[in-house]
FIGU-204067 format. One record per atom (N, C-alpha, C, O): residue in three letters; x, y, z. Coordinates in steps of 0.1 Angstrom, whole numbers, plus 5000, padded with zeros to 4 digits. Example, Ala and Ser with C-alpha at 12.3 -4.5 7.8 and 13.67 -1.06 7.14 Angstrom:
BEGIN
ALA513249435078ALA512349555078ALA513249675078ALA514249675085SER512849785071SER513749895071SER512950005079SER513450115080
***
This chain:
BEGIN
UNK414717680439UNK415717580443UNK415117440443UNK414117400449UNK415817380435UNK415317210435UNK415217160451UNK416217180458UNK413817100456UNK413617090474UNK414416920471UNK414516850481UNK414916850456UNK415916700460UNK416916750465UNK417616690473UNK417416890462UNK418816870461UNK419317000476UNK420417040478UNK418217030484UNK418317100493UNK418616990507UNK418016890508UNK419317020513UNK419016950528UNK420316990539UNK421516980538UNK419617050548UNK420717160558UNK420617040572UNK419516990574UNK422117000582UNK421616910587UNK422517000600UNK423617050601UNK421617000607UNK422017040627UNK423016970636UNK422616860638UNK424316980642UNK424416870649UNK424816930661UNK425417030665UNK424316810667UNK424716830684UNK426216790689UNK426516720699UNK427116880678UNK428816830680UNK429116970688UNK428717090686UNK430216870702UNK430916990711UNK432416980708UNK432916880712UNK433017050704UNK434417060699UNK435217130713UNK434917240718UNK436217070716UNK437217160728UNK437517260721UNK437017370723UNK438717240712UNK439017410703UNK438217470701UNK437117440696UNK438517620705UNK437317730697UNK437917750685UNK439017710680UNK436817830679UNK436417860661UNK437318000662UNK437418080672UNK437817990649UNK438918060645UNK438718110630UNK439618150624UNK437818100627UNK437318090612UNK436718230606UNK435718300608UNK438318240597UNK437818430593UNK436418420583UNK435818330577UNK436418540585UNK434918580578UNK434918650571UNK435018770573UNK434618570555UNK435118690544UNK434018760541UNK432918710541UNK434118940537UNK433418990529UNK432418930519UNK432818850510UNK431018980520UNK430418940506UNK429519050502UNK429319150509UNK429019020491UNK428019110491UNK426519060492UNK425619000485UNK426619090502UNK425419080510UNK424519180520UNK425119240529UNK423219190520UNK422719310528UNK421919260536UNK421019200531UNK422019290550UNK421219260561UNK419919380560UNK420019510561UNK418919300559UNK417619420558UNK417519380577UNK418219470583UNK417019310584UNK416819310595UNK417519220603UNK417519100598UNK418219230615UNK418119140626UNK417719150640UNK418019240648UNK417019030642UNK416019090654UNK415918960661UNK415618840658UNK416619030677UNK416418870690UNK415218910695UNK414919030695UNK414318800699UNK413318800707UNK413118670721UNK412918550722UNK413418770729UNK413418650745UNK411818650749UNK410918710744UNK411918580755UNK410118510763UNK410618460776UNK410718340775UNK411018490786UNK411218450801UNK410018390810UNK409718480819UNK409418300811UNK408518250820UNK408918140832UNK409518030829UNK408518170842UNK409018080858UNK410318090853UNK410517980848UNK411218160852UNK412418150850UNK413218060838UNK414418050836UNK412318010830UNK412317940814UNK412318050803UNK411518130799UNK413818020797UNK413918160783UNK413318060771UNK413717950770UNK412418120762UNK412918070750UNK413518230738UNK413018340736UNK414518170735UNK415018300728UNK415118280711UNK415818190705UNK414418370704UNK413918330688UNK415018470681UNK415018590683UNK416218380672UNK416918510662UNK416718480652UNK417118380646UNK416018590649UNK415418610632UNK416718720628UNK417218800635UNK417118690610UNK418118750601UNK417518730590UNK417118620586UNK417218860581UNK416918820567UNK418218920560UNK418719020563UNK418318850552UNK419318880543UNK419218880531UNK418318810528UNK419818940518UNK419918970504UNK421418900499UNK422418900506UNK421318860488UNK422618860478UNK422318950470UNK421118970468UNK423119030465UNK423219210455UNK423819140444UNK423719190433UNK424619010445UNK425219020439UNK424018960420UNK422818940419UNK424918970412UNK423618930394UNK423818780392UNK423218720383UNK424718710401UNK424918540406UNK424818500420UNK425118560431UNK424318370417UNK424218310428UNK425418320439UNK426418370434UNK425518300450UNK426418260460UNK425818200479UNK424718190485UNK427218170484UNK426618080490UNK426918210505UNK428018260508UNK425618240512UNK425118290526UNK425618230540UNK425518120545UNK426118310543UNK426518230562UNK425418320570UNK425118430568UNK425018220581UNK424618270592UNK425218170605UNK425118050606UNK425918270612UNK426318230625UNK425918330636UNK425818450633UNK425418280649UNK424818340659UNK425918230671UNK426318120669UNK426018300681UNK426318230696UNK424918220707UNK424118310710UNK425118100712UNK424018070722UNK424518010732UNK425217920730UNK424118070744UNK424518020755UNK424917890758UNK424517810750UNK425817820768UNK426117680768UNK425317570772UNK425617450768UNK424117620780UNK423617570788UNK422017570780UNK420917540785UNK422117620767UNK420517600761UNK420717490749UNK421817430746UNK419517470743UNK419717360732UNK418717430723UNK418017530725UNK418917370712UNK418217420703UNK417017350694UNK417217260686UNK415517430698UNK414717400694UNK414217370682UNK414017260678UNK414217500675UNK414317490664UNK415017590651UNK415317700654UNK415017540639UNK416017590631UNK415317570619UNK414917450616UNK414817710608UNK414217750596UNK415017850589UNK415517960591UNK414717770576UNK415317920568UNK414017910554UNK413317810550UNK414018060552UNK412718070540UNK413618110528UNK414618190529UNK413118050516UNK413618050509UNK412418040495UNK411717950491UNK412618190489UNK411618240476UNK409918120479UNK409218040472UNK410018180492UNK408618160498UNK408618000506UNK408017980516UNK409317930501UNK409417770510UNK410417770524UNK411617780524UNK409817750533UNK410017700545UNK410817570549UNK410117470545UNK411717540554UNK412717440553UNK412817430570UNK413717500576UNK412117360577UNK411917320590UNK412917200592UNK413517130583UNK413017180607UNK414217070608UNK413516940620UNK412416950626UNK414216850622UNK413716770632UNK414916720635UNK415716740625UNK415416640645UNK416616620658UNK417116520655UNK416316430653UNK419216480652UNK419416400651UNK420116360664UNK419916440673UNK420716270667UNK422016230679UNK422816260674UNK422916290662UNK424116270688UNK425516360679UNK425916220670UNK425916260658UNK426316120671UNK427015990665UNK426416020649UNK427116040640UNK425316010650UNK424315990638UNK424616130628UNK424716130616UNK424616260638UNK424516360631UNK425816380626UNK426116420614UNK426716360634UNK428516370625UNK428416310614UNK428516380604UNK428216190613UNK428116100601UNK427416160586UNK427816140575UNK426316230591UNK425816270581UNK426116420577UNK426016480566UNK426616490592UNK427516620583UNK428616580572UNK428716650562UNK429316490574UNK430716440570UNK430116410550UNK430716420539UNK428816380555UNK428416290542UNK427716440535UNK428416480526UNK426916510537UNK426116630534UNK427616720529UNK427516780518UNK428616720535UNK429416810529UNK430316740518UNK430816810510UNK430416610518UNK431116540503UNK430216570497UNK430516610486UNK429116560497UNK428116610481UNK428216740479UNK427716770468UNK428616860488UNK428016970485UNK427217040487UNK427017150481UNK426516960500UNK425116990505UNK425117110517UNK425717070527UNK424417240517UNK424617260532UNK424517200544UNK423917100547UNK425217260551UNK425517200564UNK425717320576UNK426417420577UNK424717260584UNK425017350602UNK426417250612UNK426817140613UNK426617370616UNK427317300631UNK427617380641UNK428017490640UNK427417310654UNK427317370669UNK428717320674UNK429217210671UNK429517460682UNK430717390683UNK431217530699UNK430817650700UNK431717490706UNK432617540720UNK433217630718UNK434317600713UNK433117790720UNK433317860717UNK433917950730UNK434118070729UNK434317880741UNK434117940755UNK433317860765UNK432617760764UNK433617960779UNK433217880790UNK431417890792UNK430717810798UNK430918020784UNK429718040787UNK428818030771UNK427618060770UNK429818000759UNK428618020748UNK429317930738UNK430617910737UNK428417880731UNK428817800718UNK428117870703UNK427117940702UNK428817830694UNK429017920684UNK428117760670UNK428417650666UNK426817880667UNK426117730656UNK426417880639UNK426518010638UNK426517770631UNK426717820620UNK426217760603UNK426417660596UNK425917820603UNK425117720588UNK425417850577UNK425717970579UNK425317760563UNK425117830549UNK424317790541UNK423917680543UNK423917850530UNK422517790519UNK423317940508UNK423818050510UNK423117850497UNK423617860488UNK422217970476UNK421317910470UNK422218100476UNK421318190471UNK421218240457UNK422018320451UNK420518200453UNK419818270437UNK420518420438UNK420618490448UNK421018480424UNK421018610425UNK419618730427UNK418518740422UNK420318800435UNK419018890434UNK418118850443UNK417018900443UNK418418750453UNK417318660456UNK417618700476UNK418518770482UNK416218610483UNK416918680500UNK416218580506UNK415018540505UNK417418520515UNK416718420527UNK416118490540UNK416318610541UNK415418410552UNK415318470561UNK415818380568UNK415818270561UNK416318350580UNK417218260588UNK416318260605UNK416318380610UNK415818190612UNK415218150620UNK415918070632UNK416417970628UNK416018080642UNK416717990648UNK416418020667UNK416718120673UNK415717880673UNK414817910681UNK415817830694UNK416517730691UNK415817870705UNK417317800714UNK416317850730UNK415817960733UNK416317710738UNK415617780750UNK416317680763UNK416817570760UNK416417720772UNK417317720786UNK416617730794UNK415417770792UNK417217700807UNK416317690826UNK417717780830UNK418917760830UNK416917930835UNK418218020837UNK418717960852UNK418217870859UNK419718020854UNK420417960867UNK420518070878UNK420518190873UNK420518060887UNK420618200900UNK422018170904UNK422518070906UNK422618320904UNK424218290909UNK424018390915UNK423318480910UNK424518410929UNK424718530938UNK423618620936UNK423718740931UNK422518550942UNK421018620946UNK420118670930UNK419118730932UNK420818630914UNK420118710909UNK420218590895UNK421218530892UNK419018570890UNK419218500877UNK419918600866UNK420218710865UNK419918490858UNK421018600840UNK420218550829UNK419718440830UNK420018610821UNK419918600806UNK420818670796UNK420918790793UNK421518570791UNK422918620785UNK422318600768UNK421718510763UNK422618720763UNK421918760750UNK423118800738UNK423518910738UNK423618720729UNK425318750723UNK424118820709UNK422918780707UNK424718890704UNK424518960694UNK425719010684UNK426719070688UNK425518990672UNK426718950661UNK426518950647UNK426918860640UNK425819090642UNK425319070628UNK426119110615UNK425519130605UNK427719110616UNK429119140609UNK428619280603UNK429619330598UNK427419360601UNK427319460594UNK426419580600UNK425319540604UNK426519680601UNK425119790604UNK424119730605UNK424519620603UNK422719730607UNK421219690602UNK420819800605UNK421319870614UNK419719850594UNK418819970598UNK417719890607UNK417019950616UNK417519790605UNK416619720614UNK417119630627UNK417519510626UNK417019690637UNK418119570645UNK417919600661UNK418419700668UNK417119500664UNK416519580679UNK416519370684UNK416319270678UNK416619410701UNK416519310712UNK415519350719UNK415619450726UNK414219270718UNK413119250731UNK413319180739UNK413519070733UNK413319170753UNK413019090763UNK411919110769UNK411619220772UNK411119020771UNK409819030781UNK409918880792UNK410218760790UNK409618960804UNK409918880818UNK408818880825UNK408118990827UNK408318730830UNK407218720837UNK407418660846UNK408318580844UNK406918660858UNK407218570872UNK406318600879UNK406118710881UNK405318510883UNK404318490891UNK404618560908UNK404018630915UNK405918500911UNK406118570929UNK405918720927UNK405718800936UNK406118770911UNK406918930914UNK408518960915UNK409418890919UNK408519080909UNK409919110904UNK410619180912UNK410319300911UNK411719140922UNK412219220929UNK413419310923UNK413719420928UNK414119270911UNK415119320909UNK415719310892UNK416219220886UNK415519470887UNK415819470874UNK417019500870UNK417319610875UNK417919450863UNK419519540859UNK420019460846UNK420019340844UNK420419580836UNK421119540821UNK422719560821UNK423119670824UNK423619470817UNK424819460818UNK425319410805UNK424619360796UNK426619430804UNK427119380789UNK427919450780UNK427619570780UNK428919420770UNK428819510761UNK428219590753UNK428919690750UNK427119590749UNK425619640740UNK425319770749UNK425119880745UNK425419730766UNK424919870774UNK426319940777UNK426419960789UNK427219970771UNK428520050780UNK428420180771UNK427820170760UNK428820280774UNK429120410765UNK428220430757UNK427120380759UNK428320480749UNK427420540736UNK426220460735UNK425220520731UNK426120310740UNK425220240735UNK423920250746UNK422820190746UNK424720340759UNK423420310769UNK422320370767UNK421520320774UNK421820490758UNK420720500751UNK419720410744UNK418620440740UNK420320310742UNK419720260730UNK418720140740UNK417920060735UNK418920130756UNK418420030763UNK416920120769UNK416820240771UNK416120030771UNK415520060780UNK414719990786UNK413819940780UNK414919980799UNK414219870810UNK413419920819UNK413620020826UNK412219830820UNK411119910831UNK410719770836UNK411219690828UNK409719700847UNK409519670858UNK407819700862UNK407319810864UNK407219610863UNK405719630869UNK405519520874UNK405419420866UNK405219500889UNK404619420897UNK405719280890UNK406919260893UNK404619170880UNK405219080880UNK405719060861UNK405718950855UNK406119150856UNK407019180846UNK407019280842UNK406319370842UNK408419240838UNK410019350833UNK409619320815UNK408919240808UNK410419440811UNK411019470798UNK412019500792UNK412019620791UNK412819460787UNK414019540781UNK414219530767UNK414319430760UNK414419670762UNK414519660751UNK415719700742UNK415719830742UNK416719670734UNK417619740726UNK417419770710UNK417319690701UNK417419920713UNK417119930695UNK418320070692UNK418220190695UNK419220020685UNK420420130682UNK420120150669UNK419920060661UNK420020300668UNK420620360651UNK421220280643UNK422020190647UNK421120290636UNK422420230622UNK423920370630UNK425120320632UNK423720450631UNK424420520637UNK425220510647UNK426420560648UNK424420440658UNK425020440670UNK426020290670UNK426920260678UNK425620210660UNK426320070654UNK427420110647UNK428220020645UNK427820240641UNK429320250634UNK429820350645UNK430920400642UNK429420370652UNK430020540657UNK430420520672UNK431420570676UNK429520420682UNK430220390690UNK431520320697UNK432220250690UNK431720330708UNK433220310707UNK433220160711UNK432520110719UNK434320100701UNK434419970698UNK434119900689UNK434519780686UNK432920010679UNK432219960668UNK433219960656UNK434320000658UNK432819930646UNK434019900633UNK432819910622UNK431619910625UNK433319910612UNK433019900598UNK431719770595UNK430819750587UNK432119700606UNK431319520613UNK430219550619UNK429419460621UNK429919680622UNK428519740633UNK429519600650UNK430519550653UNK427519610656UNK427819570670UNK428519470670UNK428819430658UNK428919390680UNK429719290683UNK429719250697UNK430819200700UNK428419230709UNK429119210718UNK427619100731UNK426719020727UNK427819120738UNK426319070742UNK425519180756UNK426019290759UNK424619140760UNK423319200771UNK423319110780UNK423019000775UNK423419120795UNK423419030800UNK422219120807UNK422419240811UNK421019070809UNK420119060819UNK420319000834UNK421118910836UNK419619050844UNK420019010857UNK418519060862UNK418119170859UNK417818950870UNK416918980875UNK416718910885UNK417218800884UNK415818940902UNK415418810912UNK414218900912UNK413919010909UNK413218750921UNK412218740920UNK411318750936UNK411918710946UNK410418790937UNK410018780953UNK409918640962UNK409418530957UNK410218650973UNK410718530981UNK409918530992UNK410218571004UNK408518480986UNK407018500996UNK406918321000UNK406518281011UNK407218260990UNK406418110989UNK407518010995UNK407717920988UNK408218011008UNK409317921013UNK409217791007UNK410217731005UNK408317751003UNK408117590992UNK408417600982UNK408617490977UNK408517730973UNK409217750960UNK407917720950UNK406817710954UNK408517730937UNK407517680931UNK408217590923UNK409417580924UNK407117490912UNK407617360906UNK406917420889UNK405717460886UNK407817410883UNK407517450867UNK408217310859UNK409417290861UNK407417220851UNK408117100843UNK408217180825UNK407517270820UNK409217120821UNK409417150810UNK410317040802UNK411316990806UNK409617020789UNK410516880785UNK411416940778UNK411317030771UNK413216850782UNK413716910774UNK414116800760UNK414216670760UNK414316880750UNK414216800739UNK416116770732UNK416716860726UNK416416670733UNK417616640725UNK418316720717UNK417916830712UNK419716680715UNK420216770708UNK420716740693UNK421916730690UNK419616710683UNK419916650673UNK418916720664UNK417816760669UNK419316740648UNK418616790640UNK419016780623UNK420216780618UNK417816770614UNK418116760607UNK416716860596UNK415616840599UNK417016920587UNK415917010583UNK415816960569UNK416816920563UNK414516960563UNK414116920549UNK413116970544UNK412216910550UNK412517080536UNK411517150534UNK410317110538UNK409916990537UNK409617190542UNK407717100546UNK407217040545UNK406716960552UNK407317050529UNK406217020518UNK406916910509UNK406516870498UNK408616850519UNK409216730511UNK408916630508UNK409716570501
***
C-alpha cells in the first residue's frame, strides 16, 4: 500500500442519534479476536486486538467496529498492514470533523466515535485490503472505574459479527488494600456460556477469564449465524482498612486522533 495515499483519522465526535448502520456480509475471516483488561488502583486500560483476512482474489475495503464504554477515551489506535504499522496521535473534535469531512471526499479511510447509549459508544473504522492479504486492528481505550452501590464495574462489550476459533477475554485485577469481592455478570455469562468464564481471587488480585468454543458461539442461546453479541460486566470492591483512602494520579489524555504510518 502506497504509505502517501494511506491516512485513517480518529475523532472525538459525540452524536445524540445512535448508529443504525446495517452490516453487510463480506468475505472475510476472523483468525483471532482477543480483549485484554489491566485493572490497577482501580485504573482499566483495556487493549482489543482483531486480525482479519480478505478470501476474497481482489481487493476490498475491511470494517472494524468495537463499543467502549462512555466514560473511557481512547489511547491508542493501530492497524498492521503487510508488516507496516500505522500508529495515530490526537486531534480536537472541531479540527478532527473537518478533517473527517475532508479524508472521506478523497476517499481516504476514516474512524468515528459516536453515542450509542447511556453507557457505551460505538468507534468504527475501515482500510481498504489487498487480495489475499490480512490486517490486524489494535485499539487501546482506558477509564477511572466508578463505585455504584458498594462495588466497582468493568463493563467489557464484545462484538466480533462472526465465530472465532480464537476468541477469549482476560481480565487481571490488582488492588493494593485487597480484594473483598469478586462477581461476573452480563450477557457472555448467562446459560450455555457460563462455562466458558472463570474467575478466581487471591489476596490482592482477581482473574477472569472468557474463552468459548467456536461452538459454544453458534449453539448458545441467542447466538446466530453472527457468533457472540453481548458484553461481561465485572464487579469487584476492595478492602476498607486505610479511612484516608488512597491517592493514584493518572493523566488523562484528549480526545483527538489522527494515525499515519511510523516510518511516514
Amino acid at each position: 500500500m502506497d504509505r502517501a495515499a494511506f491516512k485513517l483519522i480518529l475523532l472525538g465526535i459525540f452524536l445524540i442519534s445512535a448508529i443504525s448502520d446495517v452490516v453487510k456480509k463480506q468475505n472475510v475471516k476472523m483468525y483471532h479476536f482477543h480483549i485484554n483488561s489491566t485493572v490497577t488502583s482501580r485504573y482499566a486500560t483495556t487493549v482489543i486486538r482483531s486480525h482479519v483476512g480478505n478470501m476474497l482474489a481482489e481487493s476490498q475495503e475491511i470494517h472494524f467496529a468495537v463499543k467502549i464504554p462512555k466514560n473511557a477515551f481512547i489511547s491508542k489506535f493501530r492497524m498492521i498492514i503487510d508488516g507496516k504499522t500505522y500508529d495515530g496521535v490526537v486531534k480536537a473534535n472541531r479540527e478532527a470533523k473537518q478533517q473527517y469531512i475532508q479524508a472521506v471526499s478523497r476517499g481516504e479511510s476514516a474512524g468515528l466515535v459516536r453515542s450509542v447509549g447511556r453507557t457505551l459508544e460505538d468507534f468504527k473504522t475501515s482500510v481498504t485490503i489487498a487480495a489475499l492479504s490480512k490486517v490486524t486492528f489494535e485499539l487501546t481505550y482506558e477509564e477511572l472505574l466508578k463505585r455504584r452501590l458498594g462495588k466497582y464495574e468493568l463493563l467489557i462489550n464484545a462484538c466480533p459479527m462472526q465465530p472465532v476459533a480464537n476468541f477469549k477475554i482476560d481480565v487481571h485485577i490488582h488492588e493494593q488494600p485487597g480484594i473483598s469481592f469478586l462477581d461476573v455478570k452480563g450477557d457472555l455469562s448467562a446459560n450455555d456460556l457460563a462455562g466458558a468464564i472463570n474467575a478466581t481471587r487471591a489476596d490482592k488480585d482477581a482473574w477472569v477469564t472468557f474463552h468459548p468454543t467456536r461452538d459454544q458461539q453458534t449453539t448458545c442461546k441467542g447466538c446466530a449465524e453472527n457468533g457472540l453479541s453481548g458484553d461481561l460486566l465485572v464487579t469487584y470492591d476492595v478492602e476498607r482498612l486505610n479511612p484516608n483512602g488512597e491517592i493514584t494520579s493518572k493523566e488523562r489524555r484528549e480526545r483527538k486522533f489522527c494515525a499515519l504510518p511510523n516510518n511516514f
